[in-house]
KETI-401620 format. One record per residue: x, y, z of N, C-alpha, C in turn; residue in three letters. Coordinates in steps of 0.2 Angstrom, whole numbers, plus 5000, padded with zeros to 4 digits. Layout:
XYZXYZXYZALA...
//
This chain:
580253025656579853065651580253065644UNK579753035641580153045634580253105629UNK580753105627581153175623580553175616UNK580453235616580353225609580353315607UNK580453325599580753375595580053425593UNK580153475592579853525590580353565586UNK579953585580580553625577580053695576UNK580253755577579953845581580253855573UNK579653895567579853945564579653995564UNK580054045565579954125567580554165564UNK580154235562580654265558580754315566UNK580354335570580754365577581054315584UNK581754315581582154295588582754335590UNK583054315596583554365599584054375594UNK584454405594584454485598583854535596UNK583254525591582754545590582454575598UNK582054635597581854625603581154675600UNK580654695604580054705605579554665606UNK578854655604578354625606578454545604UNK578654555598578454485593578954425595UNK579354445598579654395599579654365605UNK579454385611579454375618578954275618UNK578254285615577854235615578254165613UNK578854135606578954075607579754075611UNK579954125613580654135617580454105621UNK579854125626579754095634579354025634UNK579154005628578953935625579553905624UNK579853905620580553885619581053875627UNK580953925630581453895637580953855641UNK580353875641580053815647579953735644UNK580053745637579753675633580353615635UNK580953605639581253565639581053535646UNK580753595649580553565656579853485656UNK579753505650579153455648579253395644UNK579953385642580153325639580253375631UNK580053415629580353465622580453485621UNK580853465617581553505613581653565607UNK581853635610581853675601582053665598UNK582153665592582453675587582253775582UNK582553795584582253865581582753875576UNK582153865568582353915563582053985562UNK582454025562582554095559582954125555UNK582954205553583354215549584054245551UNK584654235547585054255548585354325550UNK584854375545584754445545584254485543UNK583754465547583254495548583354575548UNK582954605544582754685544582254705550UNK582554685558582054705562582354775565UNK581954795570581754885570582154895577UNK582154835583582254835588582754785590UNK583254795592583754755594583754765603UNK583854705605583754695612584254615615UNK584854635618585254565619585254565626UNK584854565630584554555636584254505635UNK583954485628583454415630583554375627UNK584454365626584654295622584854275628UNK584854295637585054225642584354195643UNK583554185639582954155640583254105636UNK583654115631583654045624583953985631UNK583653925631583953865636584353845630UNK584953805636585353775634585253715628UNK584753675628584453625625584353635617UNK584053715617583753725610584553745606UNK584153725599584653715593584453775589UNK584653795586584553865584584953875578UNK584553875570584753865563584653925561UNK584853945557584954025552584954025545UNK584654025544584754045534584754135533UNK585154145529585054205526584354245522UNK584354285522583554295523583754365517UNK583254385511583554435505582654475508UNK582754515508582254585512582154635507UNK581554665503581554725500581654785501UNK581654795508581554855514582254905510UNK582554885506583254925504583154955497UNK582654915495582154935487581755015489UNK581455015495581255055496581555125499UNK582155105501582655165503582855205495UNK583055155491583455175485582755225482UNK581955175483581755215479581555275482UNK581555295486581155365490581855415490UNK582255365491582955425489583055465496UNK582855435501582855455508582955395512UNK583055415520582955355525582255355526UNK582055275521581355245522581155245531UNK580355255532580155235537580055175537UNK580055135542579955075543579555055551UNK578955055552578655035560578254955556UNK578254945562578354865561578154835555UNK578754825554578854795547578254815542UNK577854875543577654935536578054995535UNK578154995527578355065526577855125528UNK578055185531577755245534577255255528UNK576355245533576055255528575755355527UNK576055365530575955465529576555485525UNK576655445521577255475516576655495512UNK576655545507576055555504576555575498UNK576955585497577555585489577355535486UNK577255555478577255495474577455435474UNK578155445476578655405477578255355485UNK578155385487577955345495577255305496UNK576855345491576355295490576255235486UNK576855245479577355175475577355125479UNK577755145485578055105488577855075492UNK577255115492576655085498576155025495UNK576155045490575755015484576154935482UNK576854955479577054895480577054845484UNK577154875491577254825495576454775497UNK576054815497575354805499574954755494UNK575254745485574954715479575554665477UNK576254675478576854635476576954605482UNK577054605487577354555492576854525497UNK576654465494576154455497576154385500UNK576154365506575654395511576154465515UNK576954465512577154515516577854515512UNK578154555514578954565512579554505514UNK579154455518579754415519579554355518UNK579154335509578854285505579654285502UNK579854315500580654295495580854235501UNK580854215506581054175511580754115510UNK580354105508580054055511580253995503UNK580453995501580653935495581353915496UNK581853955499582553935500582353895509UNK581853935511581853895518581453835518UNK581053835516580653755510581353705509UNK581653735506582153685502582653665509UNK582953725512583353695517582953645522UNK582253655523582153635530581753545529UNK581653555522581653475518582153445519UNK582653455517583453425518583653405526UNK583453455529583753455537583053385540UNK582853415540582153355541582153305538UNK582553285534582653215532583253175533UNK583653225539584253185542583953225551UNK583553235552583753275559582853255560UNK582553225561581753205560581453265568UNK580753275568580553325573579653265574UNK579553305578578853265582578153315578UNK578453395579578053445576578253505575UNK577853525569578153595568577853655570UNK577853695571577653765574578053835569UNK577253885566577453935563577153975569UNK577354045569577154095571577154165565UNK576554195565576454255563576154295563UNK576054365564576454385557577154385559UNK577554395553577554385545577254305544UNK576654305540576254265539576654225534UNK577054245530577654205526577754145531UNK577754155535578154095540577854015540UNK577254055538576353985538576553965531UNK576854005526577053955522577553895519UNK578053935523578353895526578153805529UNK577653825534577453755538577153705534UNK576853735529576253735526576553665520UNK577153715516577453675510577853615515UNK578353635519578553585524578053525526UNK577453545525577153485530576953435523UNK576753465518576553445514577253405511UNK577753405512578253375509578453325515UNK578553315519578653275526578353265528UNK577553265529576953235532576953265539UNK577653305543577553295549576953345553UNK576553335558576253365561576353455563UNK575853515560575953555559575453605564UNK575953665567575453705571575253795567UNK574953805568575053885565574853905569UNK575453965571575254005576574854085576UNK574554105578574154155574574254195580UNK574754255583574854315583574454375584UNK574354365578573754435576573354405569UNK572754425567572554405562572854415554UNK572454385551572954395543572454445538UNK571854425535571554465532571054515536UNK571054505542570654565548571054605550UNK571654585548572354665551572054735549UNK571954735556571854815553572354875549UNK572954825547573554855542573354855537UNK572954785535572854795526572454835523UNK572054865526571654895521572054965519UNK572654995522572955045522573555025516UNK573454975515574254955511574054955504UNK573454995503573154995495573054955491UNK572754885495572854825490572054815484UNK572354795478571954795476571354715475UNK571054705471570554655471571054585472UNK571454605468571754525466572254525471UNK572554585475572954555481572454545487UNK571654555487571254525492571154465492UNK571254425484570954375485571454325484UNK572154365485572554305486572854305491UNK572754345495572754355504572254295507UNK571654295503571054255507571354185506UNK571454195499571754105495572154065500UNK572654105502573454085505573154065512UNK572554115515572254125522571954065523UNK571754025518571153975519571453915517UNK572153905514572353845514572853835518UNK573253875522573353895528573053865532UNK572453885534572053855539571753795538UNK571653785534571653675532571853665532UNK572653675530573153615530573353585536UNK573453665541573653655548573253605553UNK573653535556573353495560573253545565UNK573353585568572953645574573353705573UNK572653755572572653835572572553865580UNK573153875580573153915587573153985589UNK572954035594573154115594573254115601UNK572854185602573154215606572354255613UNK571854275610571354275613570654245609UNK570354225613569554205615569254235608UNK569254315609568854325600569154325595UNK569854325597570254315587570154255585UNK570054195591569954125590569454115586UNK568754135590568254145585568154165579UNK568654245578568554285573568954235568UNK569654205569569854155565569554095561UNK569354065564568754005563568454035558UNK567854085561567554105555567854135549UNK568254165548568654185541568854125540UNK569354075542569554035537568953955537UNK568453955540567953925538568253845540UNK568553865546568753795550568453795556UNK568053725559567853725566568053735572UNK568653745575568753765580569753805580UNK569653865585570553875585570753885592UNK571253845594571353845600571553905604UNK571653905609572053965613572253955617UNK573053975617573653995622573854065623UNK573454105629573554155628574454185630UNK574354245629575154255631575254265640UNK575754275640575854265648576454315651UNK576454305658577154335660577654285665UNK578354305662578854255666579054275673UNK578854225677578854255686579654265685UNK579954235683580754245685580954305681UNK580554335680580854385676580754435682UNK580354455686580054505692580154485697UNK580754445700580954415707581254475708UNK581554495707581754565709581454635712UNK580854635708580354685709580054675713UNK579854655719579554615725579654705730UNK579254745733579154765736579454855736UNK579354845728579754905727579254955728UNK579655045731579055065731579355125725UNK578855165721578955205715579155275721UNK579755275716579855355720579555435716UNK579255405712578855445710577955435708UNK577855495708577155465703577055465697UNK577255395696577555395687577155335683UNK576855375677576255345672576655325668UNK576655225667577255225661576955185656UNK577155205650576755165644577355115642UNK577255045638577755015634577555005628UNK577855015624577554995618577455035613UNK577255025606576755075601576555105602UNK576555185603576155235602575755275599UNK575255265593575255305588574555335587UNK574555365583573655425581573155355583UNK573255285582572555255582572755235591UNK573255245594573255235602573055305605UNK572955365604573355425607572855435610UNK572955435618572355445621572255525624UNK572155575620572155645622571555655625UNK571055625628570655685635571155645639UNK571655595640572155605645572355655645UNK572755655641573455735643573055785644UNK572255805640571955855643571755855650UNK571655795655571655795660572355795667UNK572855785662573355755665573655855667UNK573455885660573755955661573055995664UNK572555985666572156005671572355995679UNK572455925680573055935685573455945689UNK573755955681574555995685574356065688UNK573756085685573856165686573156165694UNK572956115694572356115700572556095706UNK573056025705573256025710574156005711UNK574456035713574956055714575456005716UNK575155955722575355905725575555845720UNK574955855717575055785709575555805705UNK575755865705576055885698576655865701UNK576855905708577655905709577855825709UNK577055765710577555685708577555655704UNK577055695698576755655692577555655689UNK577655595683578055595678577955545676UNK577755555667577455525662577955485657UNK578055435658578855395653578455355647UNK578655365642578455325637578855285632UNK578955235634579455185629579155165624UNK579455165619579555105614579355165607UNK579055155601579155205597578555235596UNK578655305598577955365599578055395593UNK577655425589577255435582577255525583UNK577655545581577755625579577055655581UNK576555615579575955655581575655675588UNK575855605591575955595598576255655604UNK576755655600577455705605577155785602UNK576755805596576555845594575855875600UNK575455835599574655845605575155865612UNK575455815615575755835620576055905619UNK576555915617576955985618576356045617UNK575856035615575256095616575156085625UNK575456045627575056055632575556105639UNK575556155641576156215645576556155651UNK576256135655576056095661576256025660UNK576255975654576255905655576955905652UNK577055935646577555935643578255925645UNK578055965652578855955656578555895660UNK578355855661578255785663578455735660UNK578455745654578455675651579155675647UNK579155595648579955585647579755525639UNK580155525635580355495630580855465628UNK581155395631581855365629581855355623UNK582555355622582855325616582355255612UNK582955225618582755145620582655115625UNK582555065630582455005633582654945632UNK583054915636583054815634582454805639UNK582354765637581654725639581854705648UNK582654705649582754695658582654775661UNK582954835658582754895658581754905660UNK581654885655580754895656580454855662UNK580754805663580654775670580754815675UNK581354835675581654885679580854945681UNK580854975677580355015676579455015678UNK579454945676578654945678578854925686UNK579354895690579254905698579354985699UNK579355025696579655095698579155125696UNK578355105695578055155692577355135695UNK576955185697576355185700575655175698UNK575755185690575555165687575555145678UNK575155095676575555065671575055065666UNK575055125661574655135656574655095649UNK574055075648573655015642573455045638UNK573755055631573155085628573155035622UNK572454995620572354945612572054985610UNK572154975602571955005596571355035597UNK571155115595570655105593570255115588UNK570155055587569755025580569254965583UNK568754945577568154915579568254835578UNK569054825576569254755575569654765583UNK569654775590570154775593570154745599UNK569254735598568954695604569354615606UNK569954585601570154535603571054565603UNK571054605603571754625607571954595612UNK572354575615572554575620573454585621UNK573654625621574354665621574854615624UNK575354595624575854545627576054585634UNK575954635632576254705637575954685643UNK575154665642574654695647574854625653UNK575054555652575354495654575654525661UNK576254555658576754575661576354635667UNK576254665665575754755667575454685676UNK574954645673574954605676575354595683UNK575954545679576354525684576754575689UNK576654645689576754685694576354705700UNK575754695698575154695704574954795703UNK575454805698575254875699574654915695UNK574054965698573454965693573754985688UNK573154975684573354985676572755035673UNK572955095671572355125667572355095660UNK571755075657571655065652571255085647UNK571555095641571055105636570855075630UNK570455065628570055005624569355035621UNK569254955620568554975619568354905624UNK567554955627567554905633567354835634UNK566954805629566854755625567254725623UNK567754665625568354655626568754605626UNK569154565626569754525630570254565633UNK570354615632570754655637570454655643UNK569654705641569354705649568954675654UNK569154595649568854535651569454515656UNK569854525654570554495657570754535664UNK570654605662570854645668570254635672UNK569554645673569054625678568954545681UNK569354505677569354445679570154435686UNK570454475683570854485688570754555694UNK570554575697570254605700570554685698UNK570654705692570654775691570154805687UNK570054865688569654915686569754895675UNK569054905673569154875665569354955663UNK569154935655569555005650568855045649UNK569255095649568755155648568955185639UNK568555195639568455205630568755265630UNK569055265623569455315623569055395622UNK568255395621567955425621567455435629UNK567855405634567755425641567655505640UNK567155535647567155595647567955615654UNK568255675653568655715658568555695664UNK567955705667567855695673567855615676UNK567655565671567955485671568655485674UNK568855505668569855505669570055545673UNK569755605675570155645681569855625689UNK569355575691568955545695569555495695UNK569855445690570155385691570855395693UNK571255475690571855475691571955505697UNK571455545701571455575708571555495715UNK571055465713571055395715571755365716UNK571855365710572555305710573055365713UNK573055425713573655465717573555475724UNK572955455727572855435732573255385736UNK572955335733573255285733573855265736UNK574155315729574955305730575155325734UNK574955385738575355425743575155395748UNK574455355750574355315755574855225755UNK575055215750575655155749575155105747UNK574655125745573955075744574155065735UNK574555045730574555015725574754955720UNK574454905726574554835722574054805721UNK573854775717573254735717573154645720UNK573154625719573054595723572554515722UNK572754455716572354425713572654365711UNK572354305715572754245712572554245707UNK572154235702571954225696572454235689UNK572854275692573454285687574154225687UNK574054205691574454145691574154095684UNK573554095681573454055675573654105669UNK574054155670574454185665575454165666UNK575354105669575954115670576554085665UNK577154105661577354055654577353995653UNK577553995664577653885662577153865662UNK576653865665576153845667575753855655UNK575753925653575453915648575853865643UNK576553855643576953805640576453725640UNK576453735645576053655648575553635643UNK575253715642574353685641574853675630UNK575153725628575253695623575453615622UNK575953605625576253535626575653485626UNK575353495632574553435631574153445622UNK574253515620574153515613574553485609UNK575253485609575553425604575453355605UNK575553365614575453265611574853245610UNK574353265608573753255607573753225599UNK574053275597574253275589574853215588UNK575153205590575753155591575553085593UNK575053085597574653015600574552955597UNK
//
C-alpha cells in the first residue's frame, strides 16, 4: 500500500472537545489504516468553549500535529461589555440587548468576516507555504465552520497547486446564525463572494448530509457535493454491551436552547409524574452539554419534573459514553427552524450506536428522520406534536423498559460506522490524486 500524505486544517482539535471536533479526529485515526497519513494544522490557542482530554488517546501514533498561535477578538469583547462576555459556539450572547452587546454583535457579524478566526488565516497561508515546500502532501482538507479555515485551503491551493477538499460541516450563508448577527448588505455580499469562490476553487466540496449537499450546490452554483456522513466509533461502546439502565433515564447531549426546547415534553413528562406513580419513581431526566437559562426556566415551572432532571456541570465525551449505556432513553432534539431538514446531529451517529430508542424531535421532512426510519426506529415528531402523541410514545417506551424490551435492533447501522466512512473518503482522494 502506498503511503501517502493528507494535511487536516481545523481550528477544533484535542484537547477541544464538543461536537466540532469529533468528525476529522476519528478520520484522522482510521486514515493510516488506509495507507494516509495526518498531518493536522491547528491552532495553538484556540478560544474554545469546551475542553475534553479524553479524546487526545483517538489522535494515532502516525499523525503529525502543527500549531501556530492563533490572535482571537473574543477578549475585545470582554473589555468592551465590561463584564464576562458570553460566548456559545463561538457567537457572542445574542440576548444581550445593552448598547454595548448589540455593538458587539454588530461588529462581529459586519467586521469579521466569514468569522472571528480570519485574523488567522494569512500567518497560516504564510506558514503552511513554507512547510509545504519542504514537507510536500497528496491533499489538502479544510473543515468548517470556522469557515476562515476554507480560506485557508483556498490561498494554499492557489499557491502549491496541491489538490484541495472543503469540508462543509454546516452551511455558510444558510446558517441559521447569520441572519441574527446584524449583518448588513455589504457583509452579505461578501459572505456570498468568499462562499462562491470557495466553492470553485475546491477540487471536491464535501458535507455532511443528503440535503445540505443539494442545498450547497445550489448556493454556490457548483454541480455536484459529495457526502460523508458522520458516524460512530464501534471501539468507543465495546464496553457498553448488555448494559442494563437502572433507571428510567431520558438523556440529552448536546446544545440546548429556545430554538431546541421542546416544552409539550416537559408538559407531558410533568403529567406523568402526577398520573402515573410507577414512571415518576424511575423517570430521571440528565441533560448534558450547555442548556440556555431559558430552558432550566420552563422546566422549574414545572412542581413534579423539576425534581427529575439533572443538569451537569460537565462531561468528557468517555463519560457521555458512559451514560448513553445507562440510559433508557436518548433524546434528539434538531433545530427548530425551516432550514433544519438537513441537520443531521453527530450526536444522533452515536445515539445510534447504542441500539437504545430515541425520541426525536424535528421536523419530520428530514435527513434525521430519513436516517432514524431507515434504521428501524420510530421518526421525529414535530415539535408541535400534540400531548397525547408524546405521552402515547413515552408510556410505550416505559413499558418497554420494565419489560427489558429496549434495544433496537438494525444492521443497517453498520454503514455509519467511522472506519468504514473513512474508507469511502479515501476512494475520494485517490480519485483526485489518480
Amino acid at each position: 500500500m502506498n503511503k501517502k500524505r493528507v494535511l487536516i486544517i481545523t481550528y477544533y482539535w484535542p484537547p477541544s472537545g464538543g461536537g466540532g471536533v469529533q468528525r476529522w479526529l476519528k478520520m484522522a485515526k482510521y486514515l493510516p489504516q488506509f495507507g494516509w497519513y495526518p498531518i493536522v494544522f491547528t491552532p495553538e490557542n484556540p478560544d474554545f468553549e469546551l475542553r475534553d482530554e479524553s479524546l487526545i488517546k483517538d489522535i494515532p501514533k502516525e499523525a503529525e500535529v502543527i500549531k501556530l498561535p492563533i490572535w482571537e477578538p473574543f477578549g475585545l469583547y470582554k473589555k468592551l461589555l465590561g463584564k464576562k462576555a458570553v460566548q456559545q459556539q463561538g457567537v457572542v450572547d445574542k440576548k444581550d440587548k445593552s448598547f454595548l452587546g448589540r455593538l458587539a454583535l454588530w461588529i462581529r457579524g459586519n467586521w469579521f468576516i466569514p468569522d472571528a478566526r480570519v485574523f488567522w488565516v494569512r500567518p497560516a497561508v504564510n506558514y503552511l507555504t513554507k512547510y509545504l515546500s519542504a514537507n510536500p502532501v497528496d491533499v489538502i482538507v479544510t473543515t468548517g465552520p470556522p469557515h476562515s479555515m476554507h480560506l485557508i485551503g483556498m490561498e494554499v491551493k492557489r499557491r502549491t497547486g496541491v489538490k484541495w477538499v472543503a469540508d462543509f460541516r454546516d452551511p455558510w450563508t444558510d446558517w441559521d446564525v447569520l441572519p441574527q448577527l446584524n449583518l448588513g448588505k455589504r457583509a452579505w455580499k461578501y459572505h456570498k463572494k468568499l462562499e462562491h469562490e470557495v466553492m470553485h476553487t475546491a477540487d471536491l466540496v464535501l458535507t455532511v448530509t443528503n440535503r445540505l449537499s443539494m442545498q450547497l450546490a445550489k448556493t454556490g452554483g457548483i454541480p455536484e457535493v459529495k457526502v460523508v456522513t458522520n458516524g460512530f466509533d464501534s471501539e468507543d461502546f465495546e464496553s457498553s454491551v448488555n448494559v442494563k439502565p437502572d433507571k428510567f433515564r431520558i438523556a440529552h447531549v448536546g446544545l440546548l436552547n429556545e430554538g431546541r426546547d421542546p416544552k409539550v415534553l416537559w408538559r407531558v413528562l410533568e403529567k406523568l409524574c402526577v398520573e402515573k406513580p410507577d414512571l415518576a419513581e424511575m423517570l430521571e431526566v440528565i441533560l448534558v452539554g450547555t442548556v440556555e437559562q431559558s430552558v432550566t426556566n420552563e422546566i422549574s415551572r414545572f412542581e413534579h419534573l423539576r425534581e427529575k432532571v439533572v443538569v451537569p456541570d460537565y462531561m468528557s465525551h468517555t463519560d457521555v459514553l458512559t451514560l448513553y449505556a445507562n440510559s433508557a432513553v436518548l433524546l434528539l432534539l434538531v433545530n427548530n427552524t425551516t432550514n433544519s431538514s438537513w441537520i443531521l446531529p453527530g450526536k444522533l451517529f452515536e445515539y445510534l450506536s447504542t441500539r437504545r430508542p430515541i425520541l426525536a424531535f424535528g421536523i419530520p421532512e428530514s435527513d434525521a428522520n430519513d436516517l432514524l426510519q431507515q434504521c428501524g426506529y420510530s421518526g421525529v415528531f414535530s415539535f408541535a406534536a400534540s400531548e397525547e402523541e408524546i405521552e402515547n410514545r413515552i408510556i410505550e417506551l416505559f413499558l418497554n423498559f420494565r419489560k427489558n424490551e429496549f434495544e433496537v435492533d438494525s444492521e443497517r447501522m453498520e454503514a455509519y460506522e467511522r472506519k468504514k466512512l473513512t474508507g469511502e473518503l479515501v476512494d475520494m482522494m485517490e480519485q483526485l490524486v489518480s
